[in-house]
C-alpha positions in Angstrom: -29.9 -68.0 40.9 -28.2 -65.5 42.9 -24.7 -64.1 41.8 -21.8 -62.5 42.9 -19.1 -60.9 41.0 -15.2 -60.9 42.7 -12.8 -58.2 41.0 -9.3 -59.2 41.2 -7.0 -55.8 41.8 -4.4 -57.0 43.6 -1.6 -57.1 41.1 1.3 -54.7 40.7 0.5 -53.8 36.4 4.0 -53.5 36.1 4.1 -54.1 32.6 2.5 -50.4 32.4 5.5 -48.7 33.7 6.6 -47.2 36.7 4.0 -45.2 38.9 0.6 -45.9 40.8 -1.0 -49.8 40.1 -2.4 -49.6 36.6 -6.0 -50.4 38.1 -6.0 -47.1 39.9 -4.7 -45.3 36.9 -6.9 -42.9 35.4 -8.8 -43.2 32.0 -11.0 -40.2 31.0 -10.5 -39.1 34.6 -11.8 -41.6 36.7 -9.6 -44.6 37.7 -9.7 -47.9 35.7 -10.9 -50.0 39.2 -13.9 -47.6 39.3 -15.1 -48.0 35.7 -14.9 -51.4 35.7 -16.7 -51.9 39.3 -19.4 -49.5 38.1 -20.2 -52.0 35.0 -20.9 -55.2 38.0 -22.7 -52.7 40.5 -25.2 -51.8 37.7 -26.2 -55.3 36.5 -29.2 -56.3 37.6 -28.3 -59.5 38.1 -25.1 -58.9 40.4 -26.4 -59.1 43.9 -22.7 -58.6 45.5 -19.5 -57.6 44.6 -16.1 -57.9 46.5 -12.8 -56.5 45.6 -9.1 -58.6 46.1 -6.8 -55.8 46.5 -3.1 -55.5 47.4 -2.5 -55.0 51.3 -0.5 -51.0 50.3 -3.4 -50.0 47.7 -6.0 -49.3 50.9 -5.5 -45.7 50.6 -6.2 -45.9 46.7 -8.8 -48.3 46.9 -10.8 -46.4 49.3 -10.9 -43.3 46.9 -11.7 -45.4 44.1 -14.9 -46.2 46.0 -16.0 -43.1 47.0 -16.2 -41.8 43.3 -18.9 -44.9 43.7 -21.6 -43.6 45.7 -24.1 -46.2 44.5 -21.8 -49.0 45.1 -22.6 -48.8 49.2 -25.2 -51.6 49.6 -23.7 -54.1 47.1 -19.8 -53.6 47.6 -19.0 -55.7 50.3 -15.4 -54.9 52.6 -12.5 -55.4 50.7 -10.1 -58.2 51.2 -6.1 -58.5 50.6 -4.4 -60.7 48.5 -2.0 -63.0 48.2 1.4 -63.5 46.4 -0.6 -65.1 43.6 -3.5 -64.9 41.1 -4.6 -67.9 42.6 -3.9 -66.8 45.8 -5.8 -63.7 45.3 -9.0 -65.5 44.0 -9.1 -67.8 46.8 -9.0 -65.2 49.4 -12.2 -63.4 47.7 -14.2 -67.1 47.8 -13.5 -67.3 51.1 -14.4 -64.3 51.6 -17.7 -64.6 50.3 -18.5 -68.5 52.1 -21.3 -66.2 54.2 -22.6 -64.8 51.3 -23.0 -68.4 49.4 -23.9 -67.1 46.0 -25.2 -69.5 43.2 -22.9 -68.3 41.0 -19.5 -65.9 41.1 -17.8 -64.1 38.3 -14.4 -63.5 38.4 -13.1 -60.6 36.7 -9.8 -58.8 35.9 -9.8 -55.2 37.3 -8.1 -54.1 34.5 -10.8 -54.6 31.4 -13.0 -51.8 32.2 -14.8 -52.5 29.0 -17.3 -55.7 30.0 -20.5 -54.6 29.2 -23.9 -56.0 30.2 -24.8 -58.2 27.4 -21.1 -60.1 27.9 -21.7 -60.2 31.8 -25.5 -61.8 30.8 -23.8 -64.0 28.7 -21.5 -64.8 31.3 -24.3 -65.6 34.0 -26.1 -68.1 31.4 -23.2 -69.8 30.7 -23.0 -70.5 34.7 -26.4 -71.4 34.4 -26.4 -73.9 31.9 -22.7 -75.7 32.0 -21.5 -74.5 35.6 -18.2 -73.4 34.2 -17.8 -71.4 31.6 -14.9 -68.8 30.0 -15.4 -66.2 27.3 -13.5 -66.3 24.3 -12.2 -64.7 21.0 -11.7 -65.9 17.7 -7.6 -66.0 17.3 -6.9 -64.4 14.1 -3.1 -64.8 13.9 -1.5 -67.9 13.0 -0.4 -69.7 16.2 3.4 -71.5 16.6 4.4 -73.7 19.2 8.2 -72.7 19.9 10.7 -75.1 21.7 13.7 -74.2 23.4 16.1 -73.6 20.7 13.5 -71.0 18.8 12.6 -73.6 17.0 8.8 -74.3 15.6 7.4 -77.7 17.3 3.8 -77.3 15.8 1.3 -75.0 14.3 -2.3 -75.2 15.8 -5.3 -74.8 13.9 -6.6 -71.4 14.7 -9.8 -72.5 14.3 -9.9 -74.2 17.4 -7.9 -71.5 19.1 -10.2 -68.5 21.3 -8.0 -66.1 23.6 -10.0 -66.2 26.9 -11.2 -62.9 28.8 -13.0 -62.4 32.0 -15.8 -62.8 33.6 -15.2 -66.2 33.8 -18.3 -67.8 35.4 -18.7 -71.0 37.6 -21.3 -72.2 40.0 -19.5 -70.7 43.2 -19.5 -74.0 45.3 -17.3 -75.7 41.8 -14.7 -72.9 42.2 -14.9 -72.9 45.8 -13.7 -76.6 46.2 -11.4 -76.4 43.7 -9.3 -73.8 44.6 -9.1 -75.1 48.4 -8.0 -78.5 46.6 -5.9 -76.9 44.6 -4.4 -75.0 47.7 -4.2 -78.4 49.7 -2.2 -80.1 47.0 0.5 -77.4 46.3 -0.9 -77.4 43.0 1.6 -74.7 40.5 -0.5 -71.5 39.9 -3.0 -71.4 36.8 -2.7 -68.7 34.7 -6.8 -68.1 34.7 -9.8 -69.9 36.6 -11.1 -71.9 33.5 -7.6 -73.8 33.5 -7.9 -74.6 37.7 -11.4 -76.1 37.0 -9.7 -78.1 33.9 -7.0 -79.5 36.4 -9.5 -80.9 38.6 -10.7 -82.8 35.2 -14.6 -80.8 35.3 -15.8 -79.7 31.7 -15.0 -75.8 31.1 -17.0 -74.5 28.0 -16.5 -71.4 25.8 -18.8 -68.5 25.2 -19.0 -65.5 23.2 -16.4 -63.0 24.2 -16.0 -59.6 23.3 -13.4 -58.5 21.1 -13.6 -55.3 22.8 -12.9 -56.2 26.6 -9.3 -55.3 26.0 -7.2 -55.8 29.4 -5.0 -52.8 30.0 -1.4 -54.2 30.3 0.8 -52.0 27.9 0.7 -48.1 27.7 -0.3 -48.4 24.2 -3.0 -50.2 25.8 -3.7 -46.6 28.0 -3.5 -44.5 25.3 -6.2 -46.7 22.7 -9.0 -47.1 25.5 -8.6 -42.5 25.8 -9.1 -42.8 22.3 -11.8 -44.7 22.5 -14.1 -43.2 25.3 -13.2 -40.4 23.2 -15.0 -41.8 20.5 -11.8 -40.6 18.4 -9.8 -42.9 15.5 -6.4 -41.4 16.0 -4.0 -41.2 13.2 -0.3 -41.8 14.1 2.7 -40.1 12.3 6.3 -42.3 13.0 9.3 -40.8 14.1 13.0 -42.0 14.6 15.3 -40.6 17.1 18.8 -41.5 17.6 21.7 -40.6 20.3 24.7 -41.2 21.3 26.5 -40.5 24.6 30.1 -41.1 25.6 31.9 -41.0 29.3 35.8 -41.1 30.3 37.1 -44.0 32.3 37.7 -43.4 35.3 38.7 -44.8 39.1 36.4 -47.1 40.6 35.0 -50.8 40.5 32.1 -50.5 38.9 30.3 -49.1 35.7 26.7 -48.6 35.1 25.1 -49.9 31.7 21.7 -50.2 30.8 20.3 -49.4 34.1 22.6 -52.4 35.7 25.7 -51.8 37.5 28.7 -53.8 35.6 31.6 -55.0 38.0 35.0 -53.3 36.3 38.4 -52.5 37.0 37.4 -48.8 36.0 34.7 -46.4 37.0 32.8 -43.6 35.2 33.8 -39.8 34.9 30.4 -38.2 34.9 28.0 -36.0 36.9 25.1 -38.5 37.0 25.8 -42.2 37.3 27.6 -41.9 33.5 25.1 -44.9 32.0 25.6 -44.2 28.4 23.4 -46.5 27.5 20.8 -44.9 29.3 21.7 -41.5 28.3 21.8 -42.0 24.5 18.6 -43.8 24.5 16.7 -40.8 26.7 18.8 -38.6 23.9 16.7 -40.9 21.2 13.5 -40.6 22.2 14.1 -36.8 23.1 15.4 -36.2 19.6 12.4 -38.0 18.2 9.8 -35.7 19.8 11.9 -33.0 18.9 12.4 -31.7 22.4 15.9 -31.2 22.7 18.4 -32.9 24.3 19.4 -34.7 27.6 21.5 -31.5 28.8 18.2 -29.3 28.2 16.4 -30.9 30.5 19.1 -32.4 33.0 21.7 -29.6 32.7 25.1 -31.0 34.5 25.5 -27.3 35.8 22.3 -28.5 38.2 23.8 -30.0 41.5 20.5 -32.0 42.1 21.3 -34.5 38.8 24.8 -34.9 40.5 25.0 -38.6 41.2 21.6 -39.3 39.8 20.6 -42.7 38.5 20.1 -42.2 34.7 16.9 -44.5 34.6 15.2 -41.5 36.0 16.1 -39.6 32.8 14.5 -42.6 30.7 11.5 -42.7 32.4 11.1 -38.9 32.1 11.8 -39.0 28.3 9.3 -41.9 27.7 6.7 -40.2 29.9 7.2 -36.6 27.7 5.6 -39.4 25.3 2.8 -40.4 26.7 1.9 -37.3 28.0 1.9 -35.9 24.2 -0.6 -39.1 23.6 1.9 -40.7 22.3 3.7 -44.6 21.9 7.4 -45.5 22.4 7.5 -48.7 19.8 11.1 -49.8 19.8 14.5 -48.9 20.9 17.7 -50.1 20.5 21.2 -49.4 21.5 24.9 -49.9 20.7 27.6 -50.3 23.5 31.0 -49.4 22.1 33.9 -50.3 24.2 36.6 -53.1 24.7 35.6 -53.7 28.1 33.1 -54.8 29.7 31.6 -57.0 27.5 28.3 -56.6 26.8 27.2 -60.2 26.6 26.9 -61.8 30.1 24.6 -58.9 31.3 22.8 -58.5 27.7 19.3 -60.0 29.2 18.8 -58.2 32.1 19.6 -55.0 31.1 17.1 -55.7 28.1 14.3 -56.5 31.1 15.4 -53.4 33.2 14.9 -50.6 30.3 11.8 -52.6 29.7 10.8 -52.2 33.1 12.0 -48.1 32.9 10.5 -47.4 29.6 6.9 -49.8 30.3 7.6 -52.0 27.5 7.7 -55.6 26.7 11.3 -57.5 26.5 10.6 -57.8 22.7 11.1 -54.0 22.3 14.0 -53.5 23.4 17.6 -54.2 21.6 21.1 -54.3 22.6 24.4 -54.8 20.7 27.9 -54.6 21.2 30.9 -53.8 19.5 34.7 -52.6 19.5 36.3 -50.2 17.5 39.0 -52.3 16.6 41.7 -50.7 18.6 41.3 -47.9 17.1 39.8 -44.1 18.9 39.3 -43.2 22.4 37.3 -46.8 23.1 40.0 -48.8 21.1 42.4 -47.5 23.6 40.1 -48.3 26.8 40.1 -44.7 27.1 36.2 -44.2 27.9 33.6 -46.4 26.7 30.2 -45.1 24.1 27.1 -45.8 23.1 24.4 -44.6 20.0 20.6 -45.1 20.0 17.0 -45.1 18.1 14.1 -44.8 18.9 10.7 -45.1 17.6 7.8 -43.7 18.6 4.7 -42.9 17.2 2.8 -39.4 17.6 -0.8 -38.0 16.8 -0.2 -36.6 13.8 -2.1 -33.6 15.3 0.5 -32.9 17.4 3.3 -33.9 15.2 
C-alpha cells in the first residue's frame, strides 16, 4: 500500500512563550519542523510528505526545508491552514486528492521524537484496522471534575492510553470524513481518532511511545536539549521574592498584572508602574541571583520611559531559560484598598501566563489591604510582593 505522511505546523505554540512558532524553534541547532520532517522523509515506506503551515511562517518554512536537502523529491508544496486543527488537516487531504495514497499519517510538527519502529507500527495498524491511534499507558490516577471542582467520577486507568501521533487511517476514511464533518458544521475534534469516532467507524489503539513527547511547555524545550544531549540533568530549586511599590497619581487608569485596571487614579512611575509585574521580574531576578529590576532597566535610561513592564517579565524569565533553566511557579500579592483585585483576577492570571510561557495553573494572585493603616491604607500608592520558583542545573547554580 502506498503512504503518505501530512505534518500539521500551522499552529501558533503559544503555550511556549512569546517569540518565533515553537515548530521552527531550535533544538540542538536545527529547528523542531526539520527534525521531525527528516524522521517521515527517511522511512522507507513514506512515499510523500506535505506540510500544513500558517499563511506568515512561509519565510520560516522555507528555511526549515533547505536544511533538508534530501527532502526535494518527496516533500510536496506546502499548503496553508486554516483557523482550526481540523481545518488545517482538511486542507493537507485535499491537498493530496492527486496524489491518492492508500494510507496517510497525520502527525504533530511538534514531536520530533517518532522514530521508525512507531511510524511501522503506525502503517500496520492502517493496514490491518484502517484507523488506528497510538497510545500510552496513563499512569496517574484520572478524575472527572464538574463545574463546582467537584469529583463526578474516577476512571479506571487501566482502560485509559493518552493518544500521540502518527495517527493512521486508510486516506479515502479520513478524506470523507473530514469533508462530512466540514458539511455538517461539525464542532472541532481535538485529534483525528475522535473525528473518525463521530462518524461512528471503529478507531483502534496501538503501541505508542512513551518517548514521542510533544513540545508544548518550555520545560518541554529544555528536557528534549537534555536529551539529544544524552545528559540526566540534576536540578537545584531556588526561591526568589520581590516587592515593588508606586505612588498614586492623576489619571484613569492603572496597570496590574499586565492588564490595564480602569481607576479614578493613575501611576507615578517611569515605565507603565505595574507592580505586579515589576515585583514578580524582581522574583525571578532575585532567584537566579542576578540583581535587581533597576540593574537591568535602570529608570535613569529614557528608552524604559513609558515601557510596558511585561517586557521586563519576559526578559527575566528568558535569563532562565537561557541559563537551561525552569520557571515552576509564581505568585503575587496586590496590596492596596483600591482597585480590587478580584473582578480582573483571571485574566491577569492568563496574561503573565502568556508573558512568562506557562500554564494558568502556575501562576497565583492574591489580594489584600492593610487595614487602613500605611501609605496603601491611606490610598496613598498601591504595592505588591512576589516568589518565585525556578529550578537551575545545579552546574550552574
Amino acid at each position: 500500500m502506498s503512504v503518505a505522511a501530512l505534518i500539521v505546523a500551522a499552529g501558533r505554540g503559544s503555550r511556549v512563550g512569546q517569540g518565533i512558532p515553537k515548530q521552527y524553534r531550535p533544538l540542538q541547532g536545527r529547528p523542531v519542523l526539520a527534525r521531525t520532517l527528516a524522521a517521515f522523509v527517511a522511512h522507507p515506506r513514506i512515499g510523500k510528505t506535505i506540510v500544513v503551515i500558517h499563511p506568515d511562517d512561509r519565510d520560516l518554512y522555507e528555511a526549515t526545508l533547505s536544511a533538508l536537502p534530501d527532502a526535494s523529491s518527496t516533500v510536496l508544496p506546502c499548503v496553508h491552514g486554516g483557523k482550526t486543527r481540523q481545518d488545517s488537516v482538511r486542507s493537507g487531504l485535499e491537498a493530496l486528492v492527486d496524489v491518492a495514497p492508500d494510507i496517510v499519517l497525520i502527525h504533530d510538527a511538534a514531536r520530533p521524537f517518532a522514530g521508525p519502529d512507531l511510524i511501522d507500527r503506525a502503517i500496520q495498524a492502517a493496514e490491518r484496522w484502517g484507523s488506528a491511534v497510538p497510545g500510552t499507558p496513563v499512569t496517574d490516577t484520572i478524575k472527572v471534575v464538574g463545574e463546582r471542582s467537584q469529583v463526578m467520577s474516577t476512571p479506571d486507568r487501566s482502560e485509559l492510553r493518552a493518544v500521540q501521533t502518527p495517527q493512521a487511517f486508510r486516506f479515502p476514511l479520513l478524506l470523507e470524513a473530514h469533508r462530512r464533518a466540514a458539511a455538517a458544521n461539525l464542532p472541532t475534534f481535538t485529534d483525528d481518532g475522535a473525528l473518525i469516532e463521530r462518524a461512528g467507524l471503529p478507531v483502534h489503539v496501538f503501541e505508542g511511545d512513551p518517548g514521542n513527547i510533544k513540545l508544548t511547555h518550555p520545560a518541554d524545550f529544555a528536557e528534549a536539549e537534555r536529551r539529544m544531549k544524552g545528559e540526566t540533568m540534576t536540578y537545584v530549586t531556588r526561591l526568589g521574592t520581590g516587592f515593588d511599590v508606586h505612588a498614586f497619581g492623576d489619571g484613569d487608569h492603572v496597570w496590574l498584572g499586565g492588564v490595564s485596571v480602569p481607576h479614578d487614579r493613575g501611576i507615578v512611575a517611569h515605565s507603565d508602574g505595574d507592580v505586579i509585574l515589576h515585583a514578580l521580574t524582581d522574583a525571578i531576578l532575585g532567584a537566579l541571583a542576578d540583581g535587581d529590576i533597576g540593574t537591568h532597566f535602570p529608570p535613569s535610561d529614557p528608552q524604559w520611559r513609558g515601557a510596558s513592564s511585561d517586557r521586563f517579565l519576559a526578559y527575566a524569565v528568558a535569563l532562565v531559560r537561557k541559563r537551561g533553566g525552569i520557571v515552576d511557579h509564581l505568585d503575587a500579592t496586590l496590596l492596596c484598598e483600591r482597585p480590587k483585585l478580584g473582578p480582573h483576577r483571571d485574566v491577569m492570571r492568563q496574561r503573565i501566563a502568556e508573558i512568562a510561557g506557562l500554564r494558568v495553573d502556575q501562576v497565583s494572585l492574591k489580594a489584600t489591604t492593610t487595614e487602613k493603616l500605611g501609605f496603601t491604607g491611606r490610598s496613598e500608592g498601591i504595592a505588591a510582593q512576589a516568589a518565585a520558583t525556578i529550578r537551575l542545573p545545579e552546574d550552574n547554580s
